[in-house]
N, C-alpha and C positions, 0 to 999 in steps of 0.2 A: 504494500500500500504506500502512494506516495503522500507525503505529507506536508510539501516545503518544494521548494526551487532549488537547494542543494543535492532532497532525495530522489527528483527529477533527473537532474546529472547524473549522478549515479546509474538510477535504474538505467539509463541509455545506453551508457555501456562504454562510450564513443572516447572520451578523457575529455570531454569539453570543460574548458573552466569558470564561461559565463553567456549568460545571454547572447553576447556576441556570437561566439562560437555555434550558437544553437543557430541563430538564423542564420548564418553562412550555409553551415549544416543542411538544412531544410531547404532553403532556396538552390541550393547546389546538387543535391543528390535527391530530389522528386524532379521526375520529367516534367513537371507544370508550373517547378518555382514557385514553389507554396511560401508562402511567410511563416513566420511562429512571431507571436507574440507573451510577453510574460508579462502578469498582471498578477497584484497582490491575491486576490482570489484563484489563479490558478494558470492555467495557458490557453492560449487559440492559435489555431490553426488555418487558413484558409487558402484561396490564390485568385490573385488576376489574371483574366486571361486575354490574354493577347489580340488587339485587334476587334474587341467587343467593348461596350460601355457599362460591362459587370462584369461579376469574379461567381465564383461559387459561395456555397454557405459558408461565413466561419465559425468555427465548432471550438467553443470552447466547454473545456476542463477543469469541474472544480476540486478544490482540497477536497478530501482525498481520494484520489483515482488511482490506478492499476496503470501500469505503463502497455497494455494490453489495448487500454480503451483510447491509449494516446495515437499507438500504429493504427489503430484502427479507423480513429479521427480522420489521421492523413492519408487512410488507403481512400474514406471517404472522397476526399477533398481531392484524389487523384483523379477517381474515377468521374468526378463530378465534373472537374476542367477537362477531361476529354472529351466526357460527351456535350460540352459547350464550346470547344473548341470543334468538334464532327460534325455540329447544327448549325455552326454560323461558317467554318470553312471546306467545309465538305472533309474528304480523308484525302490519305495519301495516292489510293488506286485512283480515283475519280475525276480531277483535275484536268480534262481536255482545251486545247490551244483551239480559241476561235478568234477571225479576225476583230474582235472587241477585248482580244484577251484570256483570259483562265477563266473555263465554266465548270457548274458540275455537269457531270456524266450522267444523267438520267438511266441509264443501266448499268450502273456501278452497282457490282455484286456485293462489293461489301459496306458502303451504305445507302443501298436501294439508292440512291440518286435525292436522298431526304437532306444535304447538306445544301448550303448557300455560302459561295464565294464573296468574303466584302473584301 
C-alpha cells in the first residue's frame, strides 16, 4: 500500500529521486507522452494528444493506493490516447496520397476507414 510520495518511489522500482524524475519517466517511456502529476493528495496521470484540442481523462490516485492501480491508470490513459489519436488521425495502414493531400482509406482493414485526417 502506498502511503506518501517517497513510498510511490519506491514501489516503482525505477531509483527515481523526485518528481522530476517521474515525469521525464512517464513522458519518455509511454508511447502517448503521458504526464504524471504529484499532488499533496496523491498523483495523476493523463496525456495530450497531438494535433487534437483534448487529451484523455486524467486519472488521479488517492493516499492510499496499490502501485497496481497506478500501471493500471497509465495502461488506461495509453489506450485512451490511441484511440483518440485512431478517431481524429486515422492509423498507420490507412493514410492514402490524394491530390489535396493525406486521406483516410475508406477500406482500411484495420480501422474500417472510421478515422479522420486533421
Amino acid at each position: 500500500m502506498i502511503n506518501n510520495f517517497d513510498e510511490f518511489l519506491k514501489a516503482r522500482g525505477f531509483g527515481e529521486k523526485d518528481e522530476d524524475d517521474v515525469e521525464r519517466n512517464t513522458y519518455k517511456y509511454t508511447s502517448c507522452g503521458a504526464f504524471f502529476a504529484k499532488e499533496d493528495w496523491g498523483v495523476a496521470v493523463g496525456s495530450i494528444v497531438e494535433g487534437v484540442d483534448y487529451g484523455t481523462e486524467t486519472h488521479t490516485l488517492t493516499y492510499p493506493f496499490e502501485i497496481d492501480a497506478f500501471w493500471s491508470a497509465l495502461k488506461e490513459v495509453e489506450d485512451e490516447a490511441d484511440e483518440i489519436w485512431k478517431a481524429t488521425h486515422g492509423c498507420d495502414d490507412c493514410g492514402i496520397e490524394t491530390d489535396r493531400g493525406m486521406a483516410i482509406n475508406p477500406d482500411c482493414k484495420t480501422c474500417k476507414g472510421e478515422g479522420a485526417m486533421i
